[in-house]
C-alpha positions as CSV (number, residue, x, y, z in Angstrom):
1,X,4.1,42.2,-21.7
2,X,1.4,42.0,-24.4
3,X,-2.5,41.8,-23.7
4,X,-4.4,40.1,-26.5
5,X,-8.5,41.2,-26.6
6,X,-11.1,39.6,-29.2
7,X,-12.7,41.6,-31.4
8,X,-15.7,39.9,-33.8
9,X,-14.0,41.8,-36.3
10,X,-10.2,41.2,-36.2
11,X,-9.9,38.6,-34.2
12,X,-7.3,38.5,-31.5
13,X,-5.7,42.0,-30.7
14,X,-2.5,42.3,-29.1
15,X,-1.9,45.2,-26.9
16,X,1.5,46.7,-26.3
17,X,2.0,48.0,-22.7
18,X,2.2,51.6,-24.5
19,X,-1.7,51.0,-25.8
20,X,-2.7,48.8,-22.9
21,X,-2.0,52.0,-20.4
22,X,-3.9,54.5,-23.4
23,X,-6.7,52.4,-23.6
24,X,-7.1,52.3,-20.1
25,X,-6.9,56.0,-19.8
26,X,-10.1,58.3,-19.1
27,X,-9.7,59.4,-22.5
28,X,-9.8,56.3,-24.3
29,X,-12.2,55.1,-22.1
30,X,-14.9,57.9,-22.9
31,X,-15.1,56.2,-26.2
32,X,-17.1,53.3,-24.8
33,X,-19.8,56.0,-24.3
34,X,-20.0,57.0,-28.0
35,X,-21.9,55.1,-30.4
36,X,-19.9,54.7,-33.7
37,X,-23.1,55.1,-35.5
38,X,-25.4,57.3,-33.4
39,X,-29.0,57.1,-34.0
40,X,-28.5,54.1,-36.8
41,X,-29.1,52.1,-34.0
42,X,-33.3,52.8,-34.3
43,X,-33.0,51.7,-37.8
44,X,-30.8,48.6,-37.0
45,X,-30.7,47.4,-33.8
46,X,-27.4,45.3,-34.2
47,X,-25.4,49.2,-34.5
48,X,-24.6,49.6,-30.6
49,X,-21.2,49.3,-31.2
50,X,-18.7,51.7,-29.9
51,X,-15.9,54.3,-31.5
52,X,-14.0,52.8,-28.6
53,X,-14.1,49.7,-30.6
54,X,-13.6,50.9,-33.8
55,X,-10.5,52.2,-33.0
56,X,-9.0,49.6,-31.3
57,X,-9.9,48.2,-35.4
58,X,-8.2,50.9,-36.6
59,X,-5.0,50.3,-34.5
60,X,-4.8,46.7,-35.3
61,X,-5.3,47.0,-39.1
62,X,-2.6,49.9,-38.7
63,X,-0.2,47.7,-37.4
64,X,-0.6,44.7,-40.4
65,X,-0.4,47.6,-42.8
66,X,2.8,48.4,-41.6
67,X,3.9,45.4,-41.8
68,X,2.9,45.0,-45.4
69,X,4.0,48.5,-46.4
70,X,7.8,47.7,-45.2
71,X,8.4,43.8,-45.3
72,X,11.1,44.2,-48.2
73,X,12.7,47.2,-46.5
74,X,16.1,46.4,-45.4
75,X,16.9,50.1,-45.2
76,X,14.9,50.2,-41.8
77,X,17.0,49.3,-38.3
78,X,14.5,47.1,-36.2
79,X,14.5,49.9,-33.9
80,X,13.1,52.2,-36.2
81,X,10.7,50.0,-37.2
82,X,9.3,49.3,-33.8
83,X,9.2,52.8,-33.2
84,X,7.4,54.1,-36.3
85,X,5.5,51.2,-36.0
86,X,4.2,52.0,-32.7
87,X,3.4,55.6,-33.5
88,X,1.3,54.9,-36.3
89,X,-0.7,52.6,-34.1
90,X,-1.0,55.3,-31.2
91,X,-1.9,57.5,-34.0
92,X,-5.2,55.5,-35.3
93,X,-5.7,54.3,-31.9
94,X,-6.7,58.3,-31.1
95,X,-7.8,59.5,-33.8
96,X,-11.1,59.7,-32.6
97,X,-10.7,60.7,-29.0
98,X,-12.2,64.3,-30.0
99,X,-15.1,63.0,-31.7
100,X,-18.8,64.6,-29.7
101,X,-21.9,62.3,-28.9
102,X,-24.1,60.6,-31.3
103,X,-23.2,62.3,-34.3
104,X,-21.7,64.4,-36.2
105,X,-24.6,66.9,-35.9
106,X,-23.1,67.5,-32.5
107,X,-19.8,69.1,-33.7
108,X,-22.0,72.6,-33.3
109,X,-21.5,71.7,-29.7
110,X,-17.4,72.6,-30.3
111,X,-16.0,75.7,-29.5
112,X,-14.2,78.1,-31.7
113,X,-10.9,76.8,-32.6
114,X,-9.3,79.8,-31.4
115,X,-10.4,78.9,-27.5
116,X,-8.8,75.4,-27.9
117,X,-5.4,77.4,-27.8
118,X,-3.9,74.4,-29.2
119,X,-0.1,74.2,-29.1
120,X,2.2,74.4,-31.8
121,X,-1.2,73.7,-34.5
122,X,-1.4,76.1,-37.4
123,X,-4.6,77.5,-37.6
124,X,-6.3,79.0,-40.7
125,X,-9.2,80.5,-38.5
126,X,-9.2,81.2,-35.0
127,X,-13.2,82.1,-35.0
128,X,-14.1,79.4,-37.3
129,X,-16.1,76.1,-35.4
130,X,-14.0,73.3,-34.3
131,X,-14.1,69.6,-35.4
132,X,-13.8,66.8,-33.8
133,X,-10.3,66.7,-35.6
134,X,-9.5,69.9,-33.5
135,X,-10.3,68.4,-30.3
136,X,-8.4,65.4,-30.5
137,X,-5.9,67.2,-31.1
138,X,-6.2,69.2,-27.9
139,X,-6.7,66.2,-26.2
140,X,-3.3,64.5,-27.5
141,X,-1.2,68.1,-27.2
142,X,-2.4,69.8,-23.9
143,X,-4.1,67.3,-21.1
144,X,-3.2,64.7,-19.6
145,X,-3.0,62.0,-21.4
146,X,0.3,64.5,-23.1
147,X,2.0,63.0,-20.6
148,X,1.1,59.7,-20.7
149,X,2.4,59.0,-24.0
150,X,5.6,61.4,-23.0
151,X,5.5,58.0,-20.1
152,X,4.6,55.0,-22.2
153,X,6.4,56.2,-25.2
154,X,10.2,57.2,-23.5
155,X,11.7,53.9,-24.4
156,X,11.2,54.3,-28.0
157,X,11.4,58.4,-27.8
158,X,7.6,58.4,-28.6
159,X,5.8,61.5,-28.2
160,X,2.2,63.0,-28.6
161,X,3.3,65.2,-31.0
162,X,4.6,62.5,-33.4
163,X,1.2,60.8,-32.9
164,X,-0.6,64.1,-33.4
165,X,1.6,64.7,-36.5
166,X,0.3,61.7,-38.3
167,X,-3.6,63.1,-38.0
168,X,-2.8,66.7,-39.2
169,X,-0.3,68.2,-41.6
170,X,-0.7,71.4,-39.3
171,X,1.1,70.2,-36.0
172,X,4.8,71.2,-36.0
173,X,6.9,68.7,-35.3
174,X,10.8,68.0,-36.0
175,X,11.0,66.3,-39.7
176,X,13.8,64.4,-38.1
177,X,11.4,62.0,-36.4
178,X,10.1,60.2,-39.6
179,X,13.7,60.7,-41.4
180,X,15.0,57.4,-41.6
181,X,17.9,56.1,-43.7
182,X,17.4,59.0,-46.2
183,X,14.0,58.3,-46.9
184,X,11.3,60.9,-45.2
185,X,8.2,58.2,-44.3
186,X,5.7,60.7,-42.6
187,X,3.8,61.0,-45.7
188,X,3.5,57.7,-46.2
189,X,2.4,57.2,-42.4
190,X,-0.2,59.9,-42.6
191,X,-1.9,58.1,-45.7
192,X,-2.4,55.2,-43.7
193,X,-4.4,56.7,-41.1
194,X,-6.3,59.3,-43.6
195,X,-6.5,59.0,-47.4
196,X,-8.5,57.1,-50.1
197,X,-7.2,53.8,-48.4
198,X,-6.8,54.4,-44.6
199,X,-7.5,51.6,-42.0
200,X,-9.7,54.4,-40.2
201,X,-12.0,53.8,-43.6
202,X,-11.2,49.5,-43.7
203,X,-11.9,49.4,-39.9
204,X,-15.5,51.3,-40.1
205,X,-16.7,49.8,-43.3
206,X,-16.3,46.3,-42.1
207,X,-17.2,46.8,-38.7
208,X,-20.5,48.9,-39.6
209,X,-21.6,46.1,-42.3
210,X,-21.6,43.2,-40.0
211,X,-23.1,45.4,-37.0
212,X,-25.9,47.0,-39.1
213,X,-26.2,43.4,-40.5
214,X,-25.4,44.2,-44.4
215,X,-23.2,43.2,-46.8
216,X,-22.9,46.8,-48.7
217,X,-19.0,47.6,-46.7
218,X,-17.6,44.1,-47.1
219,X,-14.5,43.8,-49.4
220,X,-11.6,41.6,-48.9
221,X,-9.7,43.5,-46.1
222,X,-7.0,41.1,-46.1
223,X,-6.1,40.9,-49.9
224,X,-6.0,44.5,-50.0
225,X,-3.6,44.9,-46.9
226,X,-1.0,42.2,-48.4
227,X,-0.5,44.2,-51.9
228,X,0.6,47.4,-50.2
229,X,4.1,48.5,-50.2
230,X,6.0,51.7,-51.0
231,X,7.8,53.0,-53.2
232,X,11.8,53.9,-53.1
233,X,12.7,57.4,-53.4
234,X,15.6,57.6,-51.6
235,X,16.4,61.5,-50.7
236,X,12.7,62.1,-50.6
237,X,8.7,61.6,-48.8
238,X,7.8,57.9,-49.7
239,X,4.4,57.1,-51.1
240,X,1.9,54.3,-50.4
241,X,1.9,52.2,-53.4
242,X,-0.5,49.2,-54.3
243,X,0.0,46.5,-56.8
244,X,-1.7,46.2,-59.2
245,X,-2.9,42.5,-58.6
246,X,-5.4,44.3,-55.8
247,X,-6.9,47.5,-58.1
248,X,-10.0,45.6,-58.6
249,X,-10.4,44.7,-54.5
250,X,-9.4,48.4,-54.5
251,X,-12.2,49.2,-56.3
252,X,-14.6,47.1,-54.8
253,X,-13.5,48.8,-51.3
254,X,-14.3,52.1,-52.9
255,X,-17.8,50.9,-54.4
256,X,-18.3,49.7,-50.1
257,X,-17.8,53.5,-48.9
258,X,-20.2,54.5,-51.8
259,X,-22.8,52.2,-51.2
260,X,-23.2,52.2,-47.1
261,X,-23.5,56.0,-47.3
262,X,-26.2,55.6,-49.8
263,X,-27.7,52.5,-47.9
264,X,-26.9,53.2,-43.9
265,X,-25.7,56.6,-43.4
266,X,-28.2,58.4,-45.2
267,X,-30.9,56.2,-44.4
268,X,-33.8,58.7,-44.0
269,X,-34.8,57.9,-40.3
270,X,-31.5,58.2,-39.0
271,X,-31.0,61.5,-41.0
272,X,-33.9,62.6,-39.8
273,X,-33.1,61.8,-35.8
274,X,-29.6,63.3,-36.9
275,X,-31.6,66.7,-37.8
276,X,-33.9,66.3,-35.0
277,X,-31.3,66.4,-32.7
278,X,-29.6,69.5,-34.4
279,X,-33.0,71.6,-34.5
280,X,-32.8,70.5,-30.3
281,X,-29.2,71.9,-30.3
282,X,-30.5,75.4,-31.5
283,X,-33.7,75.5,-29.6
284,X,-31.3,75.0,-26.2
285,X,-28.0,76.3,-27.7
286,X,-26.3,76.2,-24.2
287,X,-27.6,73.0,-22.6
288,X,-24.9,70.7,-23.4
289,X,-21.7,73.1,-25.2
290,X,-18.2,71.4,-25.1
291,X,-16.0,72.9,-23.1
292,X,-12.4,73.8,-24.4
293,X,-10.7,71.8,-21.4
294,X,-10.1,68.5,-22.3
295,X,-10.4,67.1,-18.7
296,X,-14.3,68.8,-18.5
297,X,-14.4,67.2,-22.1
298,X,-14.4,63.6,-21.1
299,X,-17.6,64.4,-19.4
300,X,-19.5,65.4,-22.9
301,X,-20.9,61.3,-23.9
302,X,-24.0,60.0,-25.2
303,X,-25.6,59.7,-21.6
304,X,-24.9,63.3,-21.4
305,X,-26.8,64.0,-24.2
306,X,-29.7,61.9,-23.7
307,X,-30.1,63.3,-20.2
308,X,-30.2,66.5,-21.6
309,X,-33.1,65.3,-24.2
310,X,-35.3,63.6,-21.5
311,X,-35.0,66.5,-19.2
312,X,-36.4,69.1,-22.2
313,X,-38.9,66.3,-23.7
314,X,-42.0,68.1,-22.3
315,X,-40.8,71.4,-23.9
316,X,-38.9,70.2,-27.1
317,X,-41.0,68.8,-29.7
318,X,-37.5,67.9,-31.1
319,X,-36.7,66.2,-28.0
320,X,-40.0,64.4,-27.5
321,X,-39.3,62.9,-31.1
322,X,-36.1,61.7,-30.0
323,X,-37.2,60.2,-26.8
324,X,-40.1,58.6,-28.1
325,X,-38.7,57.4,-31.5
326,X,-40.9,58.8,-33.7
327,X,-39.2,60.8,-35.8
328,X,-40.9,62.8,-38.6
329,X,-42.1,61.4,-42.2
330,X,-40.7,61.4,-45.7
331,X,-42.9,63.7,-47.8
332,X,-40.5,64.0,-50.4
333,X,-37.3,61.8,-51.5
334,X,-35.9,63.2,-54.7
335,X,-32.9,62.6,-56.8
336,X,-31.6,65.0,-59.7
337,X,-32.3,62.5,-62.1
338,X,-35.8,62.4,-60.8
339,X,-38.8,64.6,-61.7
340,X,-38.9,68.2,-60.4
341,X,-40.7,68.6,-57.1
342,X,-42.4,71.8,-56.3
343,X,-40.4,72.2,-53.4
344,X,-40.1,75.7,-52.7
345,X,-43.9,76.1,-53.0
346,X,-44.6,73.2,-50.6
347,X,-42.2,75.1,-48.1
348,X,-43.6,78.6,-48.7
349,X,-47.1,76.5,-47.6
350,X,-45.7,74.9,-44.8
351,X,-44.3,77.5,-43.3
352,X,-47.9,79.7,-43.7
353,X,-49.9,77.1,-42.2
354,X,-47.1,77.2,-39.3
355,X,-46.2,73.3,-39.7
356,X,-42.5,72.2,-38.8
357,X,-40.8,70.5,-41.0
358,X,-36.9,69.1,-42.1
359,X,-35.8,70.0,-45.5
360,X,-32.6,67.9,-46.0
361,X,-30.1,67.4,-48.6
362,X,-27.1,64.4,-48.5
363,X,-24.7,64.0,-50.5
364,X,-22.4,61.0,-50.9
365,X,-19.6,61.5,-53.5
366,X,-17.6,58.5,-53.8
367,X,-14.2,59.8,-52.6
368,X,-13.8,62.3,-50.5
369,X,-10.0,63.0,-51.3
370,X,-8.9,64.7,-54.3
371,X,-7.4,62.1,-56.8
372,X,-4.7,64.7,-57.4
373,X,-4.1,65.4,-53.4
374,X,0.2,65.5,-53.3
375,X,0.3,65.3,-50.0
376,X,-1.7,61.8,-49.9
377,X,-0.5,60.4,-53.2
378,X,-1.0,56.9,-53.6
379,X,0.7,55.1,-56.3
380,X,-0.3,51.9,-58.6
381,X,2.7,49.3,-58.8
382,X,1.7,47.9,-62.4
383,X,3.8,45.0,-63.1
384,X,3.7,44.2,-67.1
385,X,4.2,40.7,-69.1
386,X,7.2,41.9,-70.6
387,X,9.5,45.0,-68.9
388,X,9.9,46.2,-65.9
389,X,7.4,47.4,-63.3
390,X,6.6,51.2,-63.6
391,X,3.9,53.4,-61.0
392,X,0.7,55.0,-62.0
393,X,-1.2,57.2,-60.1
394,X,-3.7,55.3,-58.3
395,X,-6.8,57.6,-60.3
396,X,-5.1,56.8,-63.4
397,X,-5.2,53.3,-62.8
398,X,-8.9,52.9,-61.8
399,X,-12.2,53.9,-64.1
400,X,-14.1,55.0,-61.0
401,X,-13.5,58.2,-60.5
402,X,-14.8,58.7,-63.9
403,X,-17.6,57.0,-63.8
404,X,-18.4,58.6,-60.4
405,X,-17.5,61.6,-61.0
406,X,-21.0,63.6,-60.1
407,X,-21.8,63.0,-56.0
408,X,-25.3,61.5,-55.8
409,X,-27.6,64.3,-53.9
410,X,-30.8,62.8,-51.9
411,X,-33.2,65.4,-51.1
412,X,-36.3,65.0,-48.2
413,X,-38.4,67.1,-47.0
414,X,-39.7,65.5,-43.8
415,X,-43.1,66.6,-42.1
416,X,-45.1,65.7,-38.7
417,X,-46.8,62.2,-39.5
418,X,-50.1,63.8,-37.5
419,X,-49.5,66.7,-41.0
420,X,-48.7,63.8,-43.5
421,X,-51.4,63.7,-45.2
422,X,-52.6,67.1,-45.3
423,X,-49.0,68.0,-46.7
424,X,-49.3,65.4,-49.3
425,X,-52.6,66.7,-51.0
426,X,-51.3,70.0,-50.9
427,X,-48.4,68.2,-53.0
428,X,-50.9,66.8,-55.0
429,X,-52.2,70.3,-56.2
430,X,-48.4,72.0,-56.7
431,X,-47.4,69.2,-58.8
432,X,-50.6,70.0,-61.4
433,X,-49.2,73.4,-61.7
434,X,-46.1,72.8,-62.7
């Protein structure tokens, strides 16, 4: 029996009993407790929505991708269908079960990867820090919640490490499971929860514009969903195609990711809180670590963190900034392209005259996936007056990456408001030497 929830995104959700019982699951449920957007909620009060939310977005867009991606596929048994289908869902349902409070300055919290022990992952690095990636990987291989897909998931021979499979290239699993009438469609399956067009990316962009209350993420969601498909190499991996009817949505969708990491994410008070919060993290490096068991994990939220905050507010500058939303000033905001700042001098000063400051660079590059990334290929269906349709890589197909080729950098240099001013004329005089 299906549960249908409203989103103000989506709609109407419909909830199979397998992601009814995972939603209601501690581990699910800890979401609700983790703001998808941290400390953008000082800078726009609309933004107290919850990764809990977005990934119940993620799961439903999941599930009309699929349904785009093989509607002409008569090569897929119904059973099949349902059962891929349903794993790509659980997949983008969790794939953000390991993600820490706030933000992600609080991925220092993690522990090494190596303590995780997680089973049957390759890992590069045992000593190297986790991610949030790492952890919700944990949490799908080795807790409880293991088992309650191993449950939920019998009927259609569903386990976590399928789900797991479709976040990370390095979880083992049997190629066997995404084999299907000669055709390998794990690939495929894994582009649609992370690549240059993922629902993770449609889901946040869409949902952070209208809760931050601007129009920078919008892009037609639907249009872009109904022009995917795949293409037919029978005997090998699949690939995500799009047609090429949608390459200019495509590129509007791109521009979105662009221009809400230039407008919201890297707004300066928010980076600033964000930096705040990582100078409290090394002042009190052991206050609130994550612990390697996932069980212990579910206790790591938001109100843990915040708790931790008030309790240090009298001896945290840091945390008294936090608490009392007043988070430093912008001395300096500087491009490349802009004139040269004497910031090294500046700093040299401030640190003389014993004055704290943040000295912050962010960098938003329009994709974060290589155009020439095999493993996530994603294919152009171009469809020409006269001949017959051919595919072009989807790089090849769009001017963007051209165009965008250089990241944009934004560098501040934030200082006390009560040293604002004296820090500005000192500005003032290392500029005339220059």
């Amino acid at each position: 029996m299906f549960i249908d929830i409203r989103d103000p995104i989506h709609g109407s959700i419909a909830l199979s009993p397998a992601e009814h019982a995972l939603t209601d699951s501690p581990y699910l449920q800890r979401l609700r407790a983790i703001k998808q957007l941290g400390f953008s909620e000082l800078t726009f009060p609309g933004a107290s929505h919850s990764r809990f939310l977005h990934s119940l977005g993620a799961m439903q867009l999941a599930g009309q991708a699929f349904d785009a991606v093989f509607r002409q596929s008569p090569w897929l048994p119904d059973r099949e269908r349902e059962r891929l289908r349903q794993t790509i869902r659980l997949a983008t349902l969790c794939h953000d079960l390991g993600h820490p409070p706030l933000s992600h300055s609080s991925e220092v919290l993690l522990p090494r990867v190596g303590a995780l022990r997680l089973p049957g992952v390759r890992v590069a690095d045992p000593t190297a820090q986790a991610s949030h990636e790492h952890m919700t990987l944990k949490i799908l291989l080795d807790s409880g919640l293991t088992d309650l897909i191993a449950e939920v998931g019998a009927d259609l021979g569903i386990e976590a490490r399928h789900v797991a499979a479709l976040l990370s290239d390095d979880v083992a699993c049997d190629p066997a499971v995404f084999e299907v009438g000669g055709r390998n469609v794990h690939g495929l399956l894994a582009t649609l929860a992370s690549s240059e067009l993922d629902v993770d990316r449609m889901d946040y962009l869409l949902r952070d514009s209208y809760f931050t209350g601007v129009s920078y993420g919008q892009f037609d969601c639907d249009w872009l969903i109904r022009h995917l498909s795949h293409d037919d190499a029978q005997g090998g991996p699949l690939h995500l195609t799009l047609d090429d009817r949608a390459i200019f949505t495509f590129d509007d969708f791109l521009l979105s990711r662009h221009h809400m990491f230039l407008m919201v994410y890297f707004h300066k008070k928010s980076v600033c809180y964000d930096h705040m919060l990582q100078r409290f993290y090394e002042q009190f490096p052991d206050l609130c670590r994550a612990p390697a068991d996932p069980e212990a994990y579910l206790e790591l939220d938001d109100h843990r963190v915040w708790q931790a905050l008030r309790s240090k507010e009298a001896e945290s500058p840091w945390a008294a900034g936090i608490m009392r939303r007043k988070p430093l000033s912008v001395l300096i905001e500087a491009t490349p392209t802009d004139r040269p700042e004497p910031i090294a001098a500046l700093l040299a000063r401030l640190d003389a005259e014993q004055i704290a400051y943040l000295h912050v660079s962010s960098q938003g590059a329009l994709s974060k996936y290589q155009p020439d990334d095999v493993a996530r290929a994603i294919y152009v269906r171009k469809q020409p007056a006269v001949g017959e349709p051919y595919l072009l890589p989807l790089a090849e197909a769009t001017r963007l990456y051209d165009r965008y080729a250089d990241a944009t950098v934004l560098e501040r240099l934030y200082v006390p408001t009560e040293s604002a001013e004296l820090a500005a004329g000192w500005l003032v005089e290392l500029r005339k030497k220059l």
